[in-house]
C-alpha atoms as a printed R data frame, in Angstrom:
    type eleno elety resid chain resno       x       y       z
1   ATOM     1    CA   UNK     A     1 102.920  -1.546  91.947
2   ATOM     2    CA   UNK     A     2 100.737  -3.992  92.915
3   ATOM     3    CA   UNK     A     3  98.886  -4.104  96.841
4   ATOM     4    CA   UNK     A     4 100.919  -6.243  99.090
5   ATOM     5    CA   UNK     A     5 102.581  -8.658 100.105
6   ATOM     6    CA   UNK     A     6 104.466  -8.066  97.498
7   ATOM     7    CA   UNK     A     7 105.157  -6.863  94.269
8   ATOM     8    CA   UNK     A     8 108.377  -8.494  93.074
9   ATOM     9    CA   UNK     A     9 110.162 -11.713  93.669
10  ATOM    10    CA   UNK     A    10 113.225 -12.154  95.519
11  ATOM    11    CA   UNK     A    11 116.661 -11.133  93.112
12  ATOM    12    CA   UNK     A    12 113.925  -8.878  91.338
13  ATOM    13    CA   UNK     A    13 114.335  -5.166  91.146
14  ATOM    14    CA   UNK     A    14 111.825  -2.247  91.172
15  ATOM    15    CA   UNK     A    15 111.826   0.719  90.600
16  ATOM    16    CA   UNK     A    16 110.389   3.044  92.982
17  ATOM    17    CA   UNK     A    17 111.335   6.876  91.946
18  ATOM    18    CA   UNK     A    18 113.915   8.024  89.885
19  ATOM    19    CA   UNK     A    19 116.654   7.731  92.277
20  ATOM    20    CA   UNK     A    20 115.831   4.775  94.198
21  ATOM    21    CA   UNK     A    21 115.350   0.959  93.531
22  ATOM    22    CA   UNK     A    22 114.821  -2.036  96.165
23  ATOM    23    CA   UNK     A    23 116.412  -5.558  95.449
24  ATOM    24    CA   UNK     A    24 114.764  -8.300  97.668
25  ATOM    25    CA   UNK     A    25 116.409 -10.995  99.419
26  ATOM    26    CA   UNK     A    26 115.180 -14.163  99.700
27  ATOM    27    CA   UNK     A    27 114.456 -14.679 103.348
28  ATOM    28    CA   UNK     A    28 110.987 -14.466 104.260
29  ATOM    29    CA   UNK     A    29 109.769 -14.806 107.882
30  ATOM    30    CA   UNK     A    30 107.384 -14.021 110.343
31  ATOM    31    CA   UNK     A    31 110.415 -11.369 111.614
32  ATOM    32    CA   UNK     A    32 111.116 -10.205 108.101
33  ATOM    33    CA   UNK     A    33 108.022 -10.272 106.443
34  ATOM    34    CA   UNK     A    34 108.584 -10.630 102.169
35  ATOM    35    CA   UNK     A    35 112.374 -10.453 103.098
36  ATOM    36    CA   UNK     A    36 115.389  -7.433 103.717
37  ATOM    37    CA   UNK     A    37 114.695  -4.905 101.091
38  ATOM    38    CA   UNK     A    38 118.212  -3.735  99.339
39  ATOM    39    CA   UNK     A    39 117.722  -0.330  98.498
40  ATOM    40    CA   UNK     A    40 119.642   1.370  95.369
41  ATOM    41    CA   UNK     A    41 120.296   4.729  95.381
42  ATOM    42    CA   UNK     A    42 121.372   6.627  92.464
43  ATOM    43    CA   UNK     A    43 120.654   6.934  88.668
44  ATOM    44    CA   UNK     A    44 124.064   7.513  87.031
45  ATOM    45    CA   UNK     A    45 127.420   5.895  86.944
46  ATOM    46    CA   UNK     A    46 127.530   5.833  91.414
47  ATOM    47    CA   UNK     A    47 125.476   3.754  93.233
48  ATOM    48    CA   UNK     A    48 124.745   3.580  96.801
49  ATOM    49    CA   UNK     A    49 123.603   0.185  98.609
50  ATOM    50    CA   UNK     A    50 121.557   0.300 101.545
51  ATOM    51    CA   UNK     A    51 120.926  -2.604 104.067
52  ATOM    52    CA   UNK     A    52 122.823  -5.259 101.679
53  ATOM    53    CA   UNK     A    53 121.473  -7.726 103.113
54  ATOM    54    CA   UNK     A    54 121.898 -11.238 104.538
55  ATOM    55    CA   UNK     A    55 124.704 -13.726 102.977
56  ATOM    56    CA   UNK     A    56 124.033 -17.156 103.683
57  ATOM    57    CA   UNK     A    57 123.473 -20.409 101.683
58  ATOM    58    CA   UNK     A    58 119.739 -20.640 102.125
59  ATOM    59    CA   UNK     A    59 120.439 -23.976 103.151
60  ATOM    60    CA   UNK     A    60 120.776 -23.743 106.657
61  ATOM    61    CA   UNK     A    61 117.385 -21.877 107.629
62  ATOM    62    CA   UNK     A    62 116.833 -21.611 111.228
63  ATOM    63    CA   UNK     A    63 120.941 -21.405 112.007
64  ATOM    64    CA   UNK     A    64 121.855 -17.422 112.705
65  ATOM    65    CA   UNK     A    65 124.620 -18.006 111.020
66  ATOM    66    CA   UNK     A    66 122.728 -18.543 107.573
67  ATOM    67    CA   UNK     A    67 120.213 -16.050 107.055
68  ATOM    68    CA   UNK     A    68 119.073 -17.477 103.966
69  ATOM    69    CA   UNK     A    69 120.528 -14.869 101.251
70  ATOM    70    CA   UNK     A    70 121.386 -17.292  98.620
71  ATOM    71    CA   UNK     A    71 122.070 -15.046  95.281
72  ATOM    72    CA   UNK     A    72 121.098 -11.762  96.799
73  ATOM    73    CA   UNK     A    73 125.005  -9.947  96.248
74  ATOM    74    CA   UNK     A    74 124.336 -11.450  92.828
75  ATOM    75    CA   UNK     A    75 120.896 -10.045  92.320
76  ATOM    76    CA   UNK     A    76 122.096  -6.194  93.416
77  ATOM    77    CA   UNK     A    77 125.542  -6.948  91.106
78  ATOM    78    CA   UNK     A    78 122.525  -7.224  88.147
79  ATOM    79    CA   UNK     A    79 120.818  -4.787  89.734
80  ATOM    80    CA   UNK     A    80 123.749  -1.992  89.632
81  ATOM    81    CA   UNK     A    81 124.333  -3.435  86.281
82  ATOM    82    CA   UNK     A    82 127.565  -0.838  84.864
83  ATOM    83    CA   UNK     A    83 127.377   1.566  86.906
84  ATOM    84    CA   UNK     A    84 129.556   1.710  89.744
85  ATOM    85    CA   UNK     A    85 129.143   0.980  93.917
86  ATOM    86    CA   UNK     A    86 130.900   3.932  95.620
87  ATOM    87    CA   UNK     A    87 129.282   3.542  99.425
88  ATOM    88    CA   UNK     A    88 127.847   0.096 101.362
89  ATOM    89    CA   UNK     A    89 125.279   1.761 103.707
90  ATOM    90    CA   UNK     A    90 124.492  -0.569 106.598
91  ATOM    91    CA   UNK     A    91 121.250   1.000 109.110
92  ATOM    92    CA   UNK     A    92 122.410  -1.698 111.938
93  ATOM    93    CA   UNK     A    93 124.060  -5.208 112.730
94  ATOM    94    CA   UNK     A    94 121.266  -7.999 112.549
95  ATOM    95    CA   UNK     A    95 122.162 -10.965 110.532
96  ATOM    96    CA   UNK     A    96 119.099  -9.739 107.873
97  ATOM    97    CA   UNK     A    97 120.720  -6.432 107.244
98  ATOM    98    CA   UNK     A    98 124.795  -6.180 107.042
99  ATOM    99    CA   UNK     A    99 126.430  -9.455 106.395
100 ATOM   100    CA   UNK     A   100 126.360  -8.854 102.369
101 ATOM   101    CA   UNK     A   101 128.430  -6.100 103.041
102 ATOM   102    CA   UNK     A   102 131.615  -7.770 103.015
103 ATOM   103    CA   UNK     A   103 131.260  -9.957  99.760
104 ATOM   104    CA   UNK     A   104 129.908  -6.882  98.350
105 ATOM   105    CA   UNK     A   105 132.895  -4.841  98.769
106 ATOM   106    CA   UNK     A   106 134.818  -7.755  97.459
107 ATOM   107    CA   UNK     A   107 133.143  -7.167  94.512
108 ATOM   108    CA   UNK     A   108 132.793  -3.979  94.023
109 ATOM   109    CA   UNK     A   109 135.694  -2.140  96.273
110 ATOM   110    CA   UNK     A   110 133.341   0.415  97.649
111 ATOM   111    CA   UNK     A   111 133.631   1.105 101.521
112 ATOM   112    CA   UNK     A   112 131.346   0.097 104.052
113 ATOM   113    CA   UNK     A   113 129.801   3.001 105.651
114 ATOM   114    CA   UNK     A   114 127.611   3.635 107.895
115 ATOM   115    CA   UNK     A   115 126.375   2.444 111.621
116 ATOM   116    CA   UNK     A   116 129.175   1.033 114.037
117 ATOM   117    CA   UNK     A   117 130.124  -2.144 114.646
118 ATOM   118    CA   UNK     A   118 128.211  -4.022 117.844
119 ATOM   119    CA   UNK     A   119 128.394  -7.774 118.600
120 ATOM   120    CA   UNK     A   120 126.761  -8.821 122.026
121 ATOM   121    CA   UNK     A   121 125.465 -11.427 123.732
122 ATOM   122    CA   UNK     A   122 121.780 -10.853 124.062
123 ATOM   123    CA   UNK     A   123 120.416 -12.323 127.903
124 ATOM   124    CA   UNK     A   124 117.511 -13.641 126.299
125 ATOM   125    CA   UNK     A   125 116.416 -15.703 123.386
126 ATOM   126    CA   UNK     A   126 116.039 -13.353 120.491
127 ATOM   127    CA   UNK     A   127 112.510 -12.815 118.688
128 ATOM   128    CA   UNK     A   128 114.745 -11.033 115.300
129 ATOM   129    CA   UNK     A   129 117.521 -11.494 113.982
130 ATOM   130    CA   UNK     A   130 121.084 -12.073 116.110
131 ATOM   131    CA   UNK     A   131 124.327  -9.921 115.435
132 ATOM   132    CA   UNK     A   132 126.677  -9.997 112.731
133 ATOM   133    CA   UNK     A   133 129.758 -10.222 114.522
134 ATOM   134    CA   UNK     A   134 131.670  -9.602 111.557
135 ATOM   135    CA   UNK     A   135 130.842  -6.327 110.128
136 ATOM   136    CA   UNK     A   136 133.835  -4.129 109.622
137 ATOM   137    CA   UNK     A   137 133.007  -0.558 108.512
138 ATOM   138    CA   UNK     A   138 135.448   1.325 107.126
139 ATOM   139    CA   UNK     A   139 133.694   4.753 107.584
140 ATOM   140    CA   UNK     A   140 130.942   5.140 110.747
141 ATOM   141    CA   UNK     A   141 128.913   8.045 110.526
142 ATOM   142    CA   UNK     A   142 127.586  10.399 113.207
143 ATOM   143    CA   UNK     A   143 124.382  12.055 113.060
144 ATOM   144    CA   UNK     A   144 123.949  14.566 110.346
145 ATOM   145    CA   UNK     A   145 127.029  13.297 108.776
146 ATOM   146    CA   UNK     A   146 126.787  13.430 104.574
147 ATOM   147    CA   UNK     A   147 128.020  11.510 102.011
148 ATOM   148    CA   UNK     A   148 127.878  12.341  98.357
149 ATOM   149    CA   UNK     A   149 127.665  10.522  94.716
150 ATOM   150    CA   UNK     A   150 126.747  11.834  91.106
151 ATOM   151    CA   UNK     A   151 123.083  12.883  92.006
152 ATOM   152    CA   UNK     A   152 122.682  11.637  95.590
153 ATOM   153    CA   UNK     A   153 123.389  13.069  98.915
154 ATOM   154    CA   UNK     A   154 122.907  10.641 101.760
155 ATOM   155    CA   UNK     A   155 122.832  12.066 105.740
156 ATOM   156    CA   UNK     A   156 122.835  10.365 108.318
157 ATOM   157    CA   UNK     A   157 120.158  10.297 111.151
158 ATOM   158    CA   UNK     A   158 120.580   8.403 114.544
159 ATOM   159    CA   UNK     A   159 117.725   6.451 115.567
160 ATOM   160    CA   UNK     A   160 119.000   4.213 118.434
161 ATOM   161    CA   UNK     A   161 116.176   1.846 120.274
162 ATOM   162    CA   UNK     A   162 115.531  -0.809 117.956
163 ATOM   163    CA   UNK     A   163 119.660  -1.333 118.252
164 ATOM   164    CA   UNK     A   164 122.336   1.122 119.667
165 ATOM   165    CA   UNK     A   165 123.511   1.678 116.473
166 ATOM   166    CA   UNK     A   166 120.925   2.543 114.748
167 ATOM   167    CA   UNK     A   167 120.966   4.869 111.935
168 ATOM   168    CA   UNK     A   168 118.459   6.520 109.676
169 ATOM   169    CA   UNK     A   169 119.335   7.743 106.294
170 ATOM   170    CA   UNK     A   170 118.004  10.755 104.523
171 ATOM   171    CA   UNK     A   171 118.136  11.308 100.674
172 ATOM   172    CA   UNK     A   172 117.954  15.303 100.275
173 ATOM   173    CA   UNK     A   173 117.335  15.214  96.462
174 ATOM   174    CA   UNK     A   174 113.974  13.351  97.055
175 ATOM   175    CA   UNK     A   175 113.045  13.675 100.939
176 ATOM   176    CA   UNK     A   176 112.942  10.273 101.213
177 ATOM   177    CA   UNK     A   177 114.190   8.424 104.531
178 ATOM   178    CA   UNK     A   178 115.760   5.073 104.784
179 ATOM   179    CA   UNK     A   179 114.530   3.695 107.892
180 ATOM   180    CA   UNK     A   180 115.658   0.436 108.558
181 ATOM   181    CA   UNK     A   181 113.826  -1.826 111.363
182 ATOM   182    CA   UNK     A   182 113.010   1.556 113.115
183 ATOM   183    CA   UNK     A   183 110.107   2.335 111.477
184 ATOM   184    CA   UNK     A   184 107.994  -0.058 109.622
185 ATOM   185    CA   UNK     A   185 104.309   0.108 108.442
186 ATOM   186    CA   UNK     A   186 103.575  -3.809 108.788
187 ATOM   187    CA   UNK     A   187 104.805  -4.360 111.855
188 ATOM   188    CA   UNK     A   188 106.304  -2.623 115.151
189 ATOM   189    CA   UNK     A   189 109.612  -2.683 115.577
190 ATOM   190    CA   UNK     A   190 111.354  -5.387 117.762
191 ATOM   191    CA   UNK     A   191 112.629  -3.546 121.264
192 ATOM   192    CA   UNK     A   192 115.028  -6.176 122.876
193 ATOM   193    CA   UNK     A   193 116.962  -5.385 126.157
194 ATOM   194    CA   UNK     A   194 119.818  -5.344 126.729
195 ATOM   195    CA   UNK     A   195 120.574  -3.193 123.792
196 ATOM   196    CA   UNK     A   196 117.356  -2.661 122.516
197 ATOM   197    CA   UNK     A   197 116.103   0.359 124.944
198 ATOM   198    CA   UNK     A   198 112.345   1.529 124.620
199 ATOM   199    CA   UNK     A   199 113.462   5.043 125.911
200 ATOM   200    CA   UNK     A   200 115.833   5.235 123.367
201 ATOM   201    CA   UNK     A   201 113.371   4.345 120.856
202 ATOM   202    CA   UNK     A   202 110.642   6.808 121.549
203 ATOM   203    CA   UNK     A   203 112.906   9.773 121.577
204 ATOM   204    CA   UNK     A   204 113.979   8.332 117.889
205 ATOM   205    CA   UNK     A   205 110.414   8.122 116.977
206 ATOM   206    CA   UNK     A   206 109.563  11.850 118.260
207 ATOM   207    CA   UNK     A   207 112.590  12.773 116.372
208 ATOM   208    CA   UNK     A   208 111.486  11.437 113.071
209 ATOM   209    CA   UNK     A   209 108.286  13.066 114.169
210 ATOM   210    CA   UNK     A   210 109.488  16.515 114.157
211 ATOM   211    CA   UNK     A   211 111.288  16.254 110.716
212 ATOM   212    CA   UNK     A   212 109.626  16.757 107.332
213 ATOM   213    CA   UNK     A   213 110.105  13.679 105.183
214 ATOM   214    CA   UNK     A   214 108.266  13.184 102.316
215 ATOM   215    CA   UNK     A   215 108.641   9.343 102.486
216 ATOM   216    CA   UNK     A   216 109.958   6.139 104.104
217 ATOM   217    CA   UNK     A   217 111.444   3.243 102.650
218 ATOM   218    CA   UNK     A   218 112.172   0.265 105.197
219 ATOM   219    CA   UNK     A   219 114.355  -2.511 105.369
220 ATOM   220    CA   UNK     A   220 111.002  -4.600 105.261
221 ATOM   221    CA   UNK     A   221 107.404  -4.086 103.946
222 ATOM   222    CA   UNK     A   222 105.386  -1.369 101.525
223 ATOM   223    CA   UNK     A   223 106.574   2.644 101.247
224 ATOM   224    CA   UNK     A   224 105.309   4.632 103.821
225 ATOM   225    CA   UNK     A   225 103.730   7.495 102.695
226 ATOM   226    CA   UNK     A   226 102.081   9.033 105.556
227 ATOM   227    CA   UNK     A   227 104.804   9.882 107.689
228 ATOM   228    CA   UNK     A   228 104.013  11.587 110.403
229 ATOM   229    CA   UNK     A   229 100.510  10.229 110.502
230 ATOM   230    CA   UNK     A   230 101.998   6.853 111.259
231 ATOM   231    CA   UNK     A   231 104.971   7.616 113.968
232 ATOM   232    CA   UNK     A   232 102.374   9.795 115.594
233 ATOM   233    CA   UNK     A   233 100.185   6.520 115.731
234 ATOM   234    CA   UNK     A   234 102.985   4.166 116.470
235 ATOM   235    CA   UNK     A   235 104.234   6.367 119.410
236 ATOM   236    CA   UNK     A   236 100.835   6.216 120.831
237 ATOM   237    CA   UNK     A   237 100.282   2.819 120.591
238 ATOM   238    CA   UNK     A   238 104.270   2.184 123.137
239 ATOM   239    CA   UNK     A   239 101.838   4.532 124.672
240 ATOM   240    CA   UNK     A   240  98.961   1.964 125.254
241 ATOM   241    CA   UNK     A   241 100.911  -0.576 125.458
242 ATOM   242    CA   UNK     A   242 102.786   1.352 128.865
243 ATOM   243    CA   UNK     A   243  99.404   1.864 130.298
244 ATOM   244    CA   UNK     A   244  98.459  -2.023 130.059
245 ATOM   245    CA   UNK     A   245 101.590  -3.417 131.958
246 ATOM   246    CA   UNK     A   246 100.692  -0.406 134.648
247 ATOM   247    CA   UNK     A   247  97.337  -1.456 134.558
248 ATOM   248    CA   UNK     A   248  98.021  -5.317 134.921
249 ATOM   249    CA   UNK     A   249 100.777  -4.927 137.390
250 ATOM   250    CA   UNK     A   250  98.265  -2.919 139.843
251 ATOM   251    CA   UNK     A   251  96.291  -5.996 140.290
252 ATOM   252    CA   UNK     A   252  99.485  -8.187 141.501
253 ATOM   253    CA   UNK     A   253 102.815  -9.221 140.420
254 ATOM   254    CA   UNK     A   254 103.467 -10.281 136.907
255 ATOM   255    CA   UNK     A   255 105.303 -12.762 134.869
256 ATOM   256    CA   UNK     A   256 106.198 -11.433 130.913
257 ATOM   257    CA   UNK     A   257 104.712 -14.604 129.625
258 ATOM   258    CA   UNK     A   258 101.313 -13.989 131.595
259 ATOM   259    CA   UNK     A   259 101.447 -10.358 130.412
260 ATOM   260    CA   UNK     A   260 101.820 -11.201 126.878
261 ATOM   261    CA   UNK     A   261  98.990 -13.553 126.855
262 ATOM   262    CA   UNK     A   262  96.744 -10.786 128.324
263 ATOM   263    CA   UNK     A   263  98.227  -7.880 126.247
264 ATOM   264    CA   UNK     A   264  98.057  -9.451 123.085
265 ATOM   265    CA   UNK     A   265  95.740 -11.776 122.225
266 ATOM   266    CA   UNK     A   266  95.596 -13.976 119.652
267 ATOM   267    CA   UNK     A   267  98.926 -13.024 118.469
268 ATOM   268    CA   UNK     A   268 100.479 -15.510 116.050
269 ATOM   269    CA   UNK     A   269 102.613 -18.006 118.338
270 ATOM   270    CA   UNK     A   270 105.798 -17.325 116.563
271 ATOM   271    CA   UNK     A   271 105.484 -13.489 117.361
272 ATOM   272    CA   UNK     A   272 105.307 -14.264 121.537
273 ATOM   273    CA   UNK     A   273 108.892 -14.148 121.674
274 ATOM   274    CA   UNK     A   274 109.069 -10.740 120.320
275 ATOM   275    CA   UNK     A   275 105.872  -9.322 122.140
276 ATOM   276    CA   UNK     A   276 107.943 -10.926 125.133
277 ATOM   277    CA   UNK     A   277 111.194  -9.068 124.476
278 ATOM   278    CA   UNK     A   278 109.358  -5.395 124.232
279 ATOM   279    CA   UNK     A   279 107.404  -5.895 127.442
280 ATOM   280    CA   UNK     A   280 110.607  -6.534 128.938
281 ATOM   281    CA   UNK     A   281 112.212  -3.588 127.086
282 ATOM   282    CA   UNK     A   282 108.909  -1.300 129.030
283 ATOM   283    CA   UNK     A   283 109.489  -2.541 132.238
284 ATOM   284    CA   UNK     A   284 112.886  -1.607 131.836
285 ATOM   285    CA   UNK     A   285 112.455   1.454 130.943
286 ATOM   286    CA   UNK     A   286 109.633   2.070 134.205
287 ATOM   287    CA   UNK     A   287 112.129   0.624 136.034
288 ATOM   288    CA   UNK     A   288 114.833   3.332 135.295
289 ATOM   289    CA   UNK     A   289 111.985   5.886 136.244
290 ATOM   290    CA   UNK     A   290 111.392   4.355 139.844
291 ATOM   291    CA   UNK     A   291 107.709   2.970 139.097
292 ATOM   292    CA   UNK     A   292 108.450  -0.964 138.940
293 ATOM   293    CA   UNK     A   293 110.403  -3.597 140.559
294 ATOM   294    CA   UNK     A   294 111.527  -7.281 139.700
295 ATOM   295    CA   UNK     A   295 111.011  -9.495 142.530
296 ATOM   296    CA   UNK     A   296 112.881 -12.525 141.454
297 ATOM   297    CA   UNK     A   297 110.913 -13.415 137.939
298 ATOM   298    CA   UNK     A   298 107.823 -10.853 138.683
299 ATOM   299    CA   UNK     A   299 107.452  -7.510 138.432
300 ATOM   300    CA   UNK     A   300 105.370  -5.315 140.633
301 ATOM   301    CA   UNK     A   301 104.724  -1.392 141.258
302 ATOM   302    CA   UNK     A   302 107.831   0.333 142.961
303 ATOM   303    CA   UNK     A   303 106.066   0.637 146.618
């Protein structure tokens, strides 16, 4: 494999160890980085799909309806060549990750398994992807729940925060972990209230912390391969980024768009909405715990 970004084209497959492969999709973007990364579990005649993917045209960029996925079922159909699809794995809902689903179980006949459904109406303008309103799981799985092919067994971990339905998945042949948006190494994950919740997310991260996997493959960006070492770093930088708003809110109230200016400068102007979204997702949570208030559009210490 070559350094990053990245090492195949989108519709190309590689080949990562001997039970997993990654298909990528062809939507690039400052939210997605090279694109969703399908991942193929499996080496004999039952394959597993994780994340599927987005389905659109490609020719409607910038609609959330069209998440530019032109020819990505077809690249995993090439991809899973003869063997068979017994179990669409989906970690959450955004438009980027489950809306392949459904033409791929046209295809293929396998179930949709996996996280549970969740279509809201976000009280913000989003900074990632918006909410397939249309996935339609036929299995949902709880945490620690299993499923099973020829030489794969797939469990299920819950990891809400980035979304409340959120999952993780674990391959116990290999000790590799599937971990969605929740944990990626080029980028933070995207915390958006209302149903993006940062406490939610940090008990996620200190409960990937305390396990013992061997690797993580995301839905977006290189292998991890440190672990621990980088959900240890990533929950002391929420950590950090706490003590700023604190810090900035003891010298007066605050609007989000002043605090992102201040908390993260010279961040790429297409990123401000999404810096913008987990500020708001902190204050929320130091809200809950009785240490801020929102005065109209400001927020202040809790007196």
């Amino acid at each position: 494999m070559s350094d990053w970004p990245d090492s195949i084209q989108a519709g190309e497959t590689e080949q990562h160890e001997p039970l997993v492969r990654r298909v990528l999709a062809p939507n690039p973007s400052p939210y997605t980085f090279t694109g969703t990364q399908t991942w193929l579990v499996g080496a004999g005649s039952e394959i597993a799909v994780i994340d599927p993917g987005p389905a659109g045209s490609g020719l409607s960029i910038g609609d959330p309806k069209d998440m530019n996925g032109e020819g990505h079922v077809e690249a995993i159909m090439r991809a899973v060549g003869d063997a068979k699809v017994t179990a669409i794995l989906c970690t959450h809902t955004h438009r980027d990750h489950s809306p392949a689903a459904a033409p791929l179980k046209a295809l293929t006949g396998a179930p949709i398994i996996g996280c549970a459904p969740l279509a809201i109406a976000d009280d913000g303008p989003r900074a990632d992807s918006a909410f397939d309103p249309d996935y339609a799981p036929d299995r949902i799985l709880s945490d620690g729940e299993q499923i099973s092919g020829e030489d794969w067994t797939i469990e299920a971990v819950a990891t809400p925060g980035h979304t409340s339905n959120h999952l993780c998945f674990a391959l116990l042949e290999s000790g590799a972990l599937f971990t969605g948006d929740h944990v990626m190494k080029w980028s933070t994950s995207v915390v958006s209230p209302p149903d993006g919740d940062m406490a939610a997310y940090m008990a996620s991260l200190q409960k990937l912390y305390e396990r013992e996997d061997r690797v993580y493959y995301p839905a977006h960006g290189p292998a991890v391969e440190n672990p621990k070492q980088l959900v240890r770093g990533m929950i002391g930088h929420r950590r950090m980024r706490e003590r700023q708003i604190l810090g900035l809110l003891e010298t007066g109230p605050q609007l989000i768009p002043d605090m992102v200016t201040e908390m993260y400068k010279g961040l790429d102007t297409r990123l401000k909405g999404a810096a913008g979204r987990s500020v708001l997702a902190h204050l929320v949570d130091l809200e809950k715990q009785g240490r801020v208030t929102l005065a109209g559009e400001a927020w202040q210490l809790a007196a």
